[in-house]
TIZA-401744 format. One record per residue (C-alpha): residue in one letter; residue number from 1; chain; x, y, z. Coordinates in steps of 0.5 Angstrom, whole numbers, padded with zeros to 4 digits. Example, Ala and Ser with C-alpha at 12.3 -4.5 7.8 and 13.67 -1.06 7.14 Angstrom:
// TIZA-401744
 type seq mol     x     y     z
    A   1   A  0025 -0009  0016
    S   2   A  0027 -0002  0014
// end
This chain:
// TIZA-401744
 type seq mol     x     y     z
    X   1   A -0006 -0125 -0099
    X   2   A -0012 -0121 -0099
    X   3   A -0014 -0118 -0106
    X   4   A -0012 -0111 -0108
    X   5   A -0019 -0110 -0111
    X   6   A -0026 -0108 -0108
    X   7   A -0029 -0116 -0108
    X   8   A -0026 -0121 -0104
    X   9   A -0031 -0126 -0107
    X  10   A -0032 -0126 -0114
    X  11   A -0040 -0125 -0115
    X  12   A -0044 -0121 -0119
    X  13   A -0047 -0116 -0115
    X  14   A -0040 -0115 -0112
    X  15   A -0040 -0108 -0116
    X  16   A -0048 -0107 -0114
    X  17   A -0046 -0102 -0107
    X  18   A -0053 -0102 -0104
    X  19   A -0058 -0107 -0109
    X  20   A -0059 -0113 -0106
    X  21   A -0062 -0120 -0109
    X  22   A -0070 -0119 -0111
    X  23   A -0074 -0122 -0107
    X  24   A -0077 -0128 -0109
    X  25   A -0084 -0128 -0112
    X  26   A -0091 -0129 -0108
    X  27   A -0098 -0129 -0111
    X  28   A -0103 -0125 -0107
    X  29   A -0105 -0129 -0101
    X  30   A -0098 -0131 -0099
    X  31   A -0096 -0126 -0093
    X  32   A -0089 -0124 -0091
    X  33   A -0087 -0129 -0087
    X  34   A -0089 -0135 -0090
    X  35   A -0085 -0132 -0095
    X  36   A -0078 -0131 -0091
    X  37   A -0080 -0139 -0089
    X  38   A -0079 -0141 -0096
    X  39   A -0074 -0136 -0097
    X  40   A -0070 -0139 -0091
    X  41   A -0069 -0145 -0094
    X  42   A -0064 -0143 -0100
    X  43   A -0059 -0140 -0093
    X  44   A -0055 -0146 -0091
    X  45   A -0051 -0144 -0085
    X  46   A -0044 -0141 -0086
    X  47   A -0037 -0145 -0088
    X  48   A -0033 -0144 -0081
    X  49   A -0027 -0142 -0082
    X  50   A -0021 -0147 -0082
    X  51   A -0018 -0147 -0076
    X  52   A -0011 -0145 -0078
    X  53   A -0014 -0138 -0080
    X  54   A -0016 -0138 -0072
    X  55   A -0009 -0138 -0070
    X  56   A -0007 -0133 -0071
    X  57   A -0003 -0128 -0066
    X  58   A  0003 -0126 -0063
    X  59   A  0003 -0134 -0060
    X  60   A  0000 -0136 -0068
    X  61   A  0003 -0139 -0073
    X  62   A  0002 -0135 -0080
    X  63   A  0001 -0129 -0084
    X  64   A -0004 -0125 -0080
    X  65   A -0006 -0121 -0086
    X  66   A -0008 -0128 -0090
    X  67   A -0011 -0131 -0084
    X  68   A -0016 -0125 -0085
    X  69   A -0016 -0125 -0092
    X  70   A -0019 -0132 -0091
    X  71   A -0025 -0131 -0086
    X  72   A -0027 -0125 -0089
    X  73   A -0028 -0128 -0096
    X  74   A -0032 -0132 -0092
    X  75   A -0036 -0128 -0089
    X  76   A -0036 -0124 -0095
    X  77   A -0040 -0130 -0099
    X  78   A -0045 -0131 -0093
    X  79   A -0047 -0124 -0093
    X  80   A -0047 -0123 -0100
    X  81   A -0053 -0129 -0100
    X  82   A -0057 -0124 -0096
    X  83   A -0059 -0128 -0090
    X  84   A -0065 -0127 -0086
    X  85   A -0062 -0125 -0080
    X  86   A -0056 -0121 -0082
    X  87   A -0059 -0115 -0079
    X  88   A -0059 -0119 -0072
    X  89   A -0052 -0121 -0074
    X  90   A -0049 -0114 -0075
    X  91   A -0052 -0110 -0068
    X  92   A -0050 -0116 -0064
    X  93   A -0044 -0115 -0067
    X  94   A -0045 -0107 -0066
    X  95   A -0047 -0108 -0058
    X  96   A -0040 -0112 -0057
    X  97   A -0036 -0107 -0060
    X  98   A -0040 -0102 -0056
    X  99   A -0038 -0106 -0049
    X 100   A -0030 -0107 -0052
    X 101   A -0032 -0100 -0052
    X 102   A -0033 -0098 -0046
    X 103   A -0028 -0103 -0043
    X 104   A -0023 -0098 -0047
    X 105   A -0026 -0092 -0044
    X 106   A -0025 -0096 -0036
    X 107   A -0035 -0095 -0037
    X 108   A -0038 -0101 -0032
    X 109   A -0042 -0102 -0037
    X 110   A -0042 -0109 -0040
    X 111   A -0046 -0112 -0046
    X 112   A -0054 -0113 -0041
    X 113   A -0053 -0106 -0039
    X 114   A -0051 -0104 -0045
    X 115   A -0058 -0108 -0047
    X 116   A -0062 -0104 -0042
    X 117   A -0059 -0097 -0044
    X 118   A -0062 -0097 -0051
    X 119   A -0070 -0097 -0048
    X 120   A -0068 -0093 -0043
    X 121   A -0072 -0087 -0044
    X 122   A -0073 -0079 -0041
    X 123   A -0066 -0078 -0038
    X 124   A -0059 -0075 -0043
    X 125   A -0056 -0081 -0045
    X 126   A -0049 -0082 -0042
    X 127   A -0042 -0084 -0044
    X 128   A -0044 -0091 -0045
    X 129   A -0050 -0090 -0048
    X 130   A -0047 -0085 -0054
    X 131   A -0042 -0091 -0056
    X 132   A -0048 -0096 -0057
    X 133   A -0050 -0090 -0061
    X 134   A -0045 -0090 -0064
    X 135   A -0044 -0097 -0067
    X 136   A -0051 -0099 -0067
    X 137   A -0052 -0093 -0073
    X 138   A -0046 -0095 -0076
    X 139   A -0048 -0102 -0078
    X 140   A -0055 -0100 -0079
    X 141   A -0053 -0095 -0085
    X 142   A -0049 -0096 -0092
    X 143   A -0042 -0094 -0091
    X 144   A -0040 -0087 -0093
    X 145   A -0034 -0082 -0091
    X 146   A -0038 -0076 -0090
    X 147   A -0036 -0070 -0087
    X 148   A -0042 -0070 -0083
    X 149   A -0042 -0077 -0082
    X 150   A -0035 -0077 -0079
    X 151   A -0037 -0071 -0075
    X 152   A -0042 -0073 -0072
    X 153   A -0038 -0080 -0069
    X 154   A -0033 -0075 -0066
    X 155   A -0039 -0071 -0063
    X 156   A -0041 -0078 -0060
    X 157   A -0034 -0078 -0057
    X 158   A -0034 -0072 -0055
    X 159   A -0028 -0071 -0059
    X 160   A -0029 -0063 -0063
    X 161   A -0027 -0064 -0071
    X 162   A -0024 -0058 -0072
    X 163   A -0024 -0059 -0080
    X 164   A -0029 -0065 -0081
    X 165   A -0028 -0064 -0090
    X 166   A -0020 -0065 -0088
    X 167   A -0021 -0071 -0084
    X 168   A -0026 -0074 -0089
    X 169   A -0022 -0073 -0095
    X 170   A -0016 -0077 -0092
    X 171   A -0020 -0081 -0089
    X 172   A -0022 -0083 -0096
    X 173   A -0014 -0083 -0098
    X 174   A -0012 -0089 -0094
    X 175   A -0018 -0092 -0095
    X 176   A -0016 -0093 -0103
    X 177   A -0009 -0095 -0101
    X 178   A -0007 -0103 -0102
    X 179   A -0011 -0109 -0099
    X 180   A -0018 -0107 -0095
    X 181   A -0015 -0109 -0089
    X 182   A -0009 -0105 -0089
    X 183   A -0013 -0099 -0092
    X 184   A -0018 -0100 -0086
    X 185   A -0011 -0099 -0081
    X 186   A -0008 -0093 -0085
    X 187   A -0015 -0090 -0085
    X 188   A -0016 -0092 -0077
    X 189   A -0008 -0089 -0076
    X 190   A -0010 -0083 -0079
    X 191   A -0016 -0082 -0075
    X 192   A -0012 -0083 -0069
    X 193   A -0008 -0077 -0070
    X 194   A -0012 -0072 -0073
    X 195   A -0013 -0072 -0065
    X 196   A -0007 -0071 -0061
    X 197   A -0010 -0066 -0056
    X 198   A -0015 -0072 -0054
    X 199   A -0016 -0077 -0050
    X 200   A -0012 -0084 -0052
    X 201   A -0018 -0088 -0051
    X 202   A -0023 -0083 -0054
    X 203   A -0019 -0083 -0061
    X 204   A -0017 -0090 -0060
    X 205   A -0025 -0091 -0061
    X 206   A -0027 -0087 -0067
    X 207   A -0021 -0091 -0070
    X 208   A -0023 -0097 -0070
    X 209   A -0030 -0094 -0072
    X 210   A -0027 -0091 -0078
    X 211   A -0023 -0098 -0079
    X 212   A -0031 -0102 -0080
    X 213   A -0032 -0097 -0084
    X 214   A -0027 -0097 -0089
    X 215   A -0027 -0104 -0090
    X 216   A -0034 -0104 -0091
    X 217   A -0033 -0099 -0097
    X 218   A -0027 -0103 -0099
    X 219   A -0031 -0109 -0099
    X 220   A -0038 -0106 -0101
    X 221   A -0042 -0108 -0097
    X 222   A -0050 -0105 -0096
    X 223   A -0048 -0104 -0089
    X 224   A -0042 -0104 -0084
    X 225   A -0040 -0110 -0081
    X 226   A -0038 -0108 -0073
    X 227   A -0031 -0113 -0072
    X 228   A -0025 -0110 -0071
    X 229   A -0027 -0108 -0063
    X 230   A -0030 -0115 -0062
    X 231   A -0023 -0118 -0061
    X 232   A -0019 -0112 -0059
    X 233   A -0018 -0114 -0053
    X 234   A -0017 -0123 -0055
    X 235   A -0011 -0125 -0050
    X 236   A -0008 -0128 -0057
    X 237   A -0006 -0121 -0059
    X 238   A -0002 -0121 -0053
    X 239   A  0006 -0119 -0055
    X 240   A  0010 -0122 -0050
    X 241   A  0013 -0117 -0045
    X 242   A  0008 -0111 -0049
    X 243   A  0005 -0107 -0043
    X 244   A -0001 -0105 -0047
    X 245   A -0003 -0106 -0055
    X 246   A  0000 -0102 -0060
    X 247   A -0005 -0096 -0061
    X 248   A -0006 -0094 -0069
    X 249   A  0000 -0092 -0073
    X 250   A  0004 -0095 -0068
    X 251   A  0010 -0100 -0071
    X 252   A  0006 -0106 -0069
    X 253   A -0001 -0104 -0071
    X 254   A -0002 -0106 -0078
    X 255   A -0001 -0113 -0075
    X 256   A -0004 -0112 -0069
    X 257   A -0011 -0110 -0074
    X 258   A -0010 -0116 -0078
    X 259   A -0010 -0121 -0073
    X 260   A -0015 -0118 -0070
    X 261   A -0019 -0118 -0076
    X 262   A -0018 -0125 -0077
    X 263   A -0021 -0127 -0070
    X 264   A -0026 -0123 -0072
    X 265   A -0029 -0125 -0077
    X 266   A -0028 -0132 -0075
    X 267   A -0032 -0130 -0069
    X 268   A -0038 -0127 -0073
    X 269   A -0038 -0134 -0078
    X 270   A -0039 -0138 -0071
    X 271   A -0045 -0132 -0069
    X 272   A -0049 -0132 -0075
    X 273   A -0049 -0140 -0076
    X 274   A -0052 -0139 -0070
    X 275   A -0057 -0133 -0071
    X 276   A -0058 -0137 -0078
    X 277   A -0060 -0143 -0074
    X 278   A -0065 -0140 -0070
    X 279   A -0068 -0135 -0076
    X 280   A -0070 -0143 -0079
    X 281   A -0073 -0145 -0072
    X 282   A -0077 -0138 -0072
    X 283   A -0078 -0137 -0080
    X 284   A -0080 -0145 -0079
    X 285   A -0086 -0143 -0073
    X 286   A -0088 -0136 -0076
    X 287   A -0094 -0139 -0080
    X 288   A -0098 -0142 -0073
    X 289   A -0098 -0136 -0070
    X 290   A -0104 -0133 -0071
    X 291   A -0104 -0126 -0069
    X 292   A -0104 -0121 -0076
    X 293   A -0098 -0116 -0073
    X 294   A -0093 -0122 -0071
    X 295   A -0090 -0123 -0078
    X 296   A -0088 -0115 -0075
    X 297   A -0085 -0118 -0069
    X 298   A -0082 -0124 -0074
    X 299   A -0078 -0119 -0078
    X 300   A -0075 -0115 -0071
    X 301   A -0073 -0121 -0068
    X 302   A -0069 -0123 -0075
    X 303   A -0067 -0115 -0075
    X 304   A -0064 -0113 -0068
    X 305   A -0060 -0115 -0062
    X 306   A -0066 -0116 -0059
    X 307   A -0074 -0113 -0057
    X 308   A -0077 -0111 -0051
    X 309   A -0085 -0112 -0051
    X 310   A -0087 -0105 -0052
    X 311   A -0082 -0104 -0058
    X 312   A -0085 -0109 -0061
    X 313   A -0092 -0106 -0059
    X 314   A -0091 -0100 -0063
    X 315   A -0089 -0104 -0070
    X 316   A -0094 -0109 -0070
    X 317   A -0099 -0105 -0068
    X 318   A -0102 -0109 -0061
    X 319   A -0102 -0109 -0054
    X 320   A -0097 -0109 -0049
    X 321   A -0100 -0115 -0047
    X 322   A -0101 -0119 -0053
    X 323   A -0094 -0117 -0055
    X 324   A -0092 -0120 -0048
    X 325   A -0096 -0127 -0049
    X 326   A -0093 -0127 -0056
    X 327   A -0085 -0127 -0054
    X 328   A -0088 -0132 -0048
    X 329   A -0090 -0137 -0054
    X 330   A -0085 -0136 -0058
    X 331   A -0080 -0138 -0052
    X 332   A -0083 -0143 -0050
    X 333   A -0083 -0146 -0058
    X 334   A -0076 -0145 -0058
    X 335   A -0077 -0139 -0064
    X 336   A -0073 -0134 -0059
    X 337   A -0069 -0133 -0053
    X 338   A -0071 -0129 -0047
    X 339   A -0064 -0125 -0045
    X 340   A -0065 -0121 -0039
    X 341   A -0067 -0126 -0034
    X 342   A -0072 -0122 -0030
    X 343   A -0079 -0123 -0029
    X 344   A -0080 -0115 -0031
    X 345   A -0077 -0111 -0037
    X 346   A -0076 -0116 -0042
    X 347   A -0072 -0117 -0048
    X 348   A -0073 -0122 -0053
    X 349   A -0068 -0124 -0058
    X 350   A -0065 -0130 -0063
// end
């Protein structure tokens, strides 16, 4: 079973909050990319999680709630090594959780669409927009449960708070109570029914929101690891003869979270092995570029789902064009992938 206390894995920083791992000491000459390279190589990929873990579910075998004890001890350790492409793991993460999102809220929007949608400019943002927002901005600050913060979730949603301090406190209640993963449901069940008048979908997306946010306090995280919308919709989940999933607070919820919880971090472990795995390649091809703004571009690439030349342009600072002619070289290396398949308006990424 998961542990009742703040840390699933022994280690000394576990008590830290925001303070990561110093990084290693570099003489002068020694630029910042070369220095992740050397740093790289202490960054084995991470332990996958066993496959009894996987099987989790109505159809599965076992305790939900262990299964996902197991897979977040795991990826706890990984995250807690600080790896280069941590941040590229949680916004990969929370661009899935943005289209679990808009597939709650029946949007057409899937994960491409959703990629074009953040460099879209000049225009109001819409629905589908404001939940990329939404899940990109939880992964990228420390986690807190703030009356403006959970306010402003609401507003994303449309969903008016009336008394954003009651709902914060009890939002801070649950999240004290028991194991991390059963304090992340009781905190999302609450979140739920503090909107009774709303729509389910909108309500049912601040929950799940709320319950990424209260394990990542639970578990002390820097930043927020979006997983629990990632597999809400797993065929495994699936109760026999259910016409649709248990919301929160609903009898069937606390398992349904685990469960989802244990695909879910199983299925983080298998990205970042893999994000981990190409971090190398373009940490490891990172010296031969000899443009002086592309250690820039190196650290968005092992930061973001993914850059677009114009994005990268405005970090480095470089043109347009050369930024183009880099991502073009990277590509060609191996160092980086190109996802829109057009041959205008591209975007770059591990």
């Amino acid at each position: 079973m998961i542990r009742a206390d703040l840390s699933l894995v022994p280690d000394p920083l576990a008590d830290l909050g925001e303070r990561v791992p110093a990084p290693p000491r570099r003489s002068a000459g020694t630029s910042r990319t070369s220095a992740k390279a050397q740093e790289m190589q202490a960054f084995p990929p991470p332990v996958a999680v066993p496959s009894w873990a996987r099987a989790i579910g109505w159809e599965g075998q076992g305790d939900p709630l262990f299964a996902a004890g197991a897979g977040l001890a795991l990826l706890d350790a990984h995250l807690r090594r600080d790896p280069p492409a941590a941040g590229a793991l949680r916004q990969r993460l929370a661009l899935r959780s943005a289209a679990a999102s808009a597939k709650i809220l029946r949007l057409n929007a899937d994960v491409s669409a959703l990629r074009d949608l953040r460099f879209a400019v000049g225009d109001e943002p819409g629905p589908a927009a404001k939940l990329l927002r939404l899940w990109r901005e939880l992964a990228a600050r420390p986690p807190g449960l703030d009356a403006g913060r959970v306010a402003a979730a609401g507003a994303a949603l449309d969903l008016p708070v009336a008394n954003a301090d009651a709902l914060a406190e009890s939002l801070r209640e649950q999240s004290r109570a028991g194991d991390p993963v059963s304090a992340a449901a009781k905190a999302a069940a609450a979140a739920f029914s503090a909107f009774p008048d709303a729509l389910a979908a909108d309500a049912e997306i601040l929950a799940l929101w709320a319950f990424d946010l209260v394990l990542a306090i639970r578990l002390h995280w820097p930043r927020p690891v979006p997983l629990i919308a990632t597999k809400i919709f797993d065929p495994a989940l699936r109760s026999p003869g259910a016409s649709r999933r248990p919301r929160p607070g609903e009898p069937a919820w606390e398992r349904h979270a685990a469960a989802a919880i244990a695909l879910a971090a199983a299925s983080a472990l298998d990205l970042a092995a893999d994000l981990s795995r190409r971090a190398e390649i373009l940490l490891a091809f990172a010296p031969k570029l000899r443009a002086k703004p592309a250690a820039k571009i190196v650290d968005l690439l092992l930061a973001e789902d993914c850059v677009s030349p114009a994005e990268a342009a405005r970090h480095a600072p470089m043109t347009d064009r050369a930024a183009r002619r880099l991502f073009d070289r990277l590509v060609s290396s191996s160092a980086a992938r190109e996802f829109s398949g057009r041959p205008t308006f591209r975007l770059y990424g591990l």
